[in-house]
C-alpha positions as CSV (number, residue, x, y, z in Angstrom):
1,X,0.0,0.0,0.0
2,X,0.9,3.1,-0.5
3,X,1.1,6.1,2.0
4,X,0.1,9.5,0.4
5,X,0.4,11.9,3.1
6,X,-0.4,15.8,2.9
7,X,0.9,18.3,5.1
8,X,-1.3,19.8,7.5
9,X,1.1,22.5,9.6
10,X,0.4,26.0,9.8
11,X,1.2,26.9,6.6
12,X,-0.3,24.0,4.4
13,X,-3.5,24.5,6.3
14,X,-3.8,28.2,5.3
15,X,-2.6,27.2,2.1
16,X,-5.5,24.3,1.6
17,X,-4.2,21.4,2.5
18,X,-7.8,20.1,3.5
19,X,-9.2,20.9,0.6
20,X,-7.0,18.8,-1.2
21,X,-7.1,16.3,1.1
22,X,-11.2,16.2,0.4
23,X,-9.8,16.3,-3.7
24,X,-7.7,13.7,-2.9
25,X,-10.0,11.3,-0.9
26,X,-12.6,11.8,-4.0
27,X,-10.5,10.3,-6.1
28,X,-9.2,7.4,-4.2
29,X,-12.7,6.6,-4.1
30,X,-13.8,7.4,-8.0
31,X,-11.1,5.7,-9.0
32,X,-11.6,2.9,-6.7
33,X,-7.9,2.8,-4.8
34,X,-9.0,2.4,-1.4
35,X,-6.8,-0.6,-1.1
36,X,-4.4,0.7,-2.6
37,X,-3.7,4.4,-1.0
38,X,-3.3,5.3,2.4
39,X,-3.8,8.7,2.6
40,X,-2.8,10.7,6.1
41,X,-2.0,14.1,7.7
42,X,1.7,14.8,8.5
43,X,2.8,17.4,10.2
44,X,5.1,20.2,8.7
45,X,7.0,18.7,5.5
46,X,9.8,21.6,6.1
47,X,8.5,23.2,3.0
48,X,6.4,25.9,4.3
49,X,7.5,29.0,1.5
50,X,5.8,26.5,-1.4
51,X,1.8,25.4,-1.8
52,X,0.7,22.5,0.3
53,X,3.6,19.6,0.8
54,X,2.5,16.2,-0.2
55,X,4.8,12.8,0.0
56,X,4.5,9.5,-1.8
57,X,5.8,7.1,0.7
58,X,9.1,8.7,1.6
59,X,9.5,10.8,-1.6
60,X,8.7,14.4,-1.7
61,X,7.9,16.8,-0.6
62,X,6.2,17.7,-3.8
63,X,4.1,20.7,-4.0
64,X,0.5,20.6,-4.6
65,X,-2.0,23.4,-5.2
66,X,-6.1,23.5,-5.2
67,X,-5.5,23.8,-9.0
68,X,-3.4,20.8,-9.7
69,X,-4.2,18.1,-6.8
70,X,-6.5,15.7,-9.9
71,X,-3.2,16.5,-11.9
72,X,-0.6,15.5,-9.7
73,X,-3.1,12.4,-8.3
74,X,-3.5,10.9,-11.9
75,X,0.3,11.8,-12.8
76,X,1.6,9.7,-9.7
77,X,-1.5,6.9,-9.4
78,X,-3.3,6.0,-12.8
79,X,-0.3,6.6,-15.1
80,X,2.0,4.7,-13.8
């Protein structure tokens, strides 16, 4: 399985980071990856001048914004 996690310090949060965790839960489900994607909360990625920090497992932190979270989630999870 694989852990998706999405920062959810200070900055992140003003930033978004639960609205793209509600972006990302909707498309673990659409896309039917429950069993597949563990997705969590981590607190402060050290990235906190860039959009909301996301990891894959232990890579990242990658930045994600409102705008491109579906992007990002069907670059790193349907087209692989």
């Amino acid at each position: 399985m694989v852990k998706l996690s999405v920062c959810v310090g200070s900055s992140c949060h003003l930033r978004g980071a639960y609205d793209i965790i509600k972006i990302f839960e909707s498309l673990i489900k659409q896309y039917k990856l429950e069993d597949k994607i563990k997705l969590t909360a981590e607190f402060c990625c050290g990235n906190c001048t860039q959009p909301v920090s996301v990891k894959i497992d232990q890579n990242g932190p990658f930045s994600v914004t409102r705008e491109n979270a579906g992007e990002f989630f069907k670059k790193y999870f349907l087209e692989v």
